[in-house]
C-alpha positions as CSV (number, residue, x, y, z in Angstrom):
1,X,14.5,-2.5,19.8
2,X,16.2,-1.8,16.1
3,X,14.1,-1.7,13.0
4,X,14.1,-2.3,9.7
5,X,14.3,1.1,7.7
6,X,10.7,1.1,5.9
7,X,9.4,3.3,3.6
8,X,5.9,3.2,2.2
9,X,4.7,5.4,-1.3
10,X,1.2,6.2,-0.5
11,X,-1.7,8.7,-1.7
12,X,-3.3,10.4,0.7
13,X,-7.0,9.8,-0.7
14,X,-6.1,5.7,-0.3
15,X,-7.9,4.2,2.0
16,X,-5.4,0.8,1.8
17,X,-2.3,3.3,2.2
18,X,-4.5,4.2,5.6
19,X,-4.6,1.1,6.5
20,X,-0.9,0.1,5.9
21,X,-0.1,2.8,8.2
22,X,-2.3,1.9,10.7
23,X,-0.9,-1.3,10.5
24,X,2.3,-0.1,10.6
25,X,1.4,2.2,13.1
26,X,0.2,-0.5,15.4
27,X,3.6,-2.1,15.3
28,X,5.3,0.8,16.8
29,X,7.3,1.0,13.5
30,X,8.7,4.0,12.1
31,X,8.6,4.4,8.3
32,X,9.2,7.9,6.2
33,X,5.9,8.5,4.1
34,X,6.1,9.3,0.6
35,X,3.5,11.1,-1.2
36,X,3.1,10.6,-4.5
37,X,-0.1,12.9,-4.9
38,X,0.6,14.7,-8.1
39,X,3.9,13.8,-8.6
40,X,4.6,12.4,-11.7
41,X,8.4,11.5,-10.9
42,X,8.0,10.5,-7.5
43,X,5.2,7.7,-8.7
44,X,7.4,6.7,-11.6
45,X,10.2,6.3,-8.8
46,X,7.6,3.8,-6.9
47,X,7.0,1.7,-10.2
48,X,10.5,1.2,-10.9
49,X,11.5,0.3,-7.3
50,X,8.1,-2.2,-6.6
51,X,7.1,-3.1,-10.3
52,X,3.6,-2.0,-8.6
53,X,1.3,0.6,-10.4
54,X,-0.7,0.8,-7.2
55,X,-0.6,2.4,-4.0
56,X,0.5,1.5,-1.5
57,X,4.1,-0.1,-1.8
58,X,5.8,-0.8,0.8
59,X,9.7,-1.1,1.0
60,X,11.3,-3.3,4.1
61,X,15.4,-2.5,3.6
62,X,15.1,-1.7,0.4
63,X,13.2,-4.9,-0.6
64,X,9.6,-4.7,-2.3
65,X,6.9,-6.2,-0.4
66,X,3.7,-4.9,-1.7
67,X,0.5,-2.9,0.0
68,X,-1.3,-3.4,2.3
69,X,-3.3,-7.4,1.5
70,X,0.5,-8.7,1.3
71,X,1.7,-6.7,4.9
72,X,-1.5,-8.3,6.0
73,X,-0.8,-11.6,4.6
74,X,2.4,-11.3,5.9
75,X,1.5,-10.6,9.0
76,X,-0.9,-13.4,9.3
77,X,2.5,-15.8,8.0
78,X,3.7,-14.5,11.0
79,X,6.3,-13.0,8.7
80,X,6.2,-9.1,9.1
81,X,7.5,-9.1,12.9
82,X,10.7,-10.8,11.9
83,X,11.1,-8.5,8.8
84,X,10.3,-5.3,10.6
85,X,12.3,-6.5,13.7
86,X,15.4,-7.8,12.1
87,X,17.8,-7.5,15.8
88,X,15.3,-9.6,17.4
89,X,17.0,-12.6,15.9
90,X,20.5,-11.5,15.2
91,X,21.9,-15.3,14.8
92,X,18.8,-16.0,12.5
93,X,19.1,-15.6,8.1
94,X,16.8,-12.9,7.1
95,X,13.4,-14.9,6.3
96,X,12.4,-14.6,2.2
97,X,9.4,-12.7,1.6
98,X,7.0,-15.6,0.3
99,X,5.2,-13.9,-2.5
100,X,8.7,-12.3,-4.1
């Protein structure tokens, strides 16, 4: 099944980037993991893309959607599938992300 392309800024001491994973993880999705441990540019690159100070962020397509409460929020929406999973309903709109 395709998937959205994801990508998730994370520090590895964060026990909420863990948990994004893990939730990720769960999902069978496959995201690319960028540390931003001591990198100065690489968390200035997460703040510009999110407007987020905070770790995690995670990026669905491109598009902001927070850490881990709001991929657990969306998840409980019953939101995240349909982002993550995009194919599964090729004649459906992409669905808004509520809290954008």
């Amino acid at each position: 099944m395709a998937q959205a392309d994801v990508t998730v800024y994370l520090s590895r001491a964060c026990f909420y980037c863990t948990m994004a994973q893990r939730l990720l993880n769960t999902k069978g999705v496959k995201f690319e993991p960028i540390v931003v441990d001591g990198d100065a540019d690489l968390w200035q690159e997460m703040e510009e893309r999110s407007g987020r100070s905070t770790v995690p962020q995670v990026f669905i397509d491109g598009r902001p959607v927070g850490g881990y409460t709001d991929l657990l929020a969306l998840d409980s929406e019953g939101v995240l599938d349909d982002l993550l999973f995009p194919a599964r309903w090729p004649d459906t709109p992409m669905k808004e992300i509520p809290h954008e």
